[in-house]
N, C-alpha and C positions, 0 to 999 in steps of 0.2 A: 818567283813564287812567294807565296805571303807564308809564314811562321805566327805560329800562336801568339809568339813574342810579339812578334811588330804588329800585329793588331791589337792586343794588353797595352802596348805602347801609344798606340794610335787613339785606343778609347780613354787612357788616362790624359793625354792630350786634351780632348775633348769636354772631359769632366773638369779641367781647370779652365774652361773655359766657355760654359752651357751657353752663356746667352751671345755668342760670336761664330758660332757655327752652321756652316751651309750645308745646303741640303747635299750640295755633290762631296762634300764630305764624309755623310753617312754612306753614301751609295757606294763610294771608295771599299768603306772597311767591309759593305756587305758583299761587295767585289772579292773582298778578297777572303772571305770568307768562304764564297761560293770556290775556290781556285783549291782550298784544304781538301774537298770532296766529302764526301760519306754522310754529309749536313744536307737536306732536302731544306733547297729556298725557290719558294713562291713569289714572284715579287709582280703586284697588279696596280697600277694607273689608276686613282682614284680623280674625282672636280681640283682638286688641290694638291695633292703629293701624289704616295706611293703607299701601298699596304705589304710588307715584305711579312710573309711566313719561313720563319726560319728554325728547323728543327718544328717542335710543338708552338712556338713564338708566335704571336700573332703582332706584328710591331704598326704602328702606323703615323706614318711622317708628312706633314701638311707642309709643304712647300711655298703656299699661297699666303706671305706677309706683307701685304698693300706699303709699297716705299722702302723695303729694305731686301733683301736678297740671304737674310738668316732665316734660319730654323726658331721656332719659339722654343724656351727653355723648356716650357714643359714637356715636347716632344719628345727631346733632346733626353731629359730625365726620362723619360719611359725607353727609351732607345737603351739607356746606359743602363737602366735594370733590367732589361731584357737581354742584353751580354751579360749581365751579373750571372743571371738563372741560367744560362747556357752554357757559363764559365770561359768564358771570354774574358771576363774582365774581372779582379777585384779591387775591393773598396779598400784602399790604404787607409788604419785608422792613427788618428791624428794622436 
C-alpha cells in the first residue's frame, strides 16, 4: 500500500526530471493514490492520454508524442502542480 511519503517521493523523482518521464509513470503515482482512499479519482480516455479528476483536479495527460514514448514537459508540470494543490507534493526551495 502506497504512503503519502512514497508518492512526495515518487513526484520529487519526477520533478528532477520533467522532460524523461512516461506516461505509465503518472498513472503509477495516480494508482497509488487512488489505494489512500477517501480521494474521489475519475480517470477518462481521451484521442491522446488520459483526463484524471482527482479530488476537484482536473489534470490531463497527452500520451500521444510522435517517436518518443515520454510525457511533454508541460504535462508533466501541470501534473506536478496539480499534486502541489492537493498536497501531495512540495516544492523544496533551493
Amino acid at each position: 500500500m502506497a504512503t503519502r511519503e512514497r508518492i512526495g517521493r515518487a513526484l520529487a523523482d519526477i520533478a528532477g526530471r520533467p522532460r524523461a518521464v512516461r506516461f505509465e509513470e503518472i498513472a503509477q503515482i495516480v494508482n497509488q493514490i487512488r489505494t489512500l482512499g477517501g480521494i474521489p479519482i475519475v480517470e477518462r480516455p481521451t484521442t491522446h492520454g488520459y483526463q484524471y479528476t482527482i479530488g476537484s483536479k482536473i489534470i490531463r495527460v497527452c500520451k500521444h508524442n510522435p517517436g518518443d514514448s515520454h510525457v511533454k514537459k508541460a504535462y508533466v508540470e501541470d501534473f506536478l502542480d496539480a499534486m502541489v494543490e492537493l498536497g501531495f507534493y512540495v516544492v523544496e526551495e533551493e
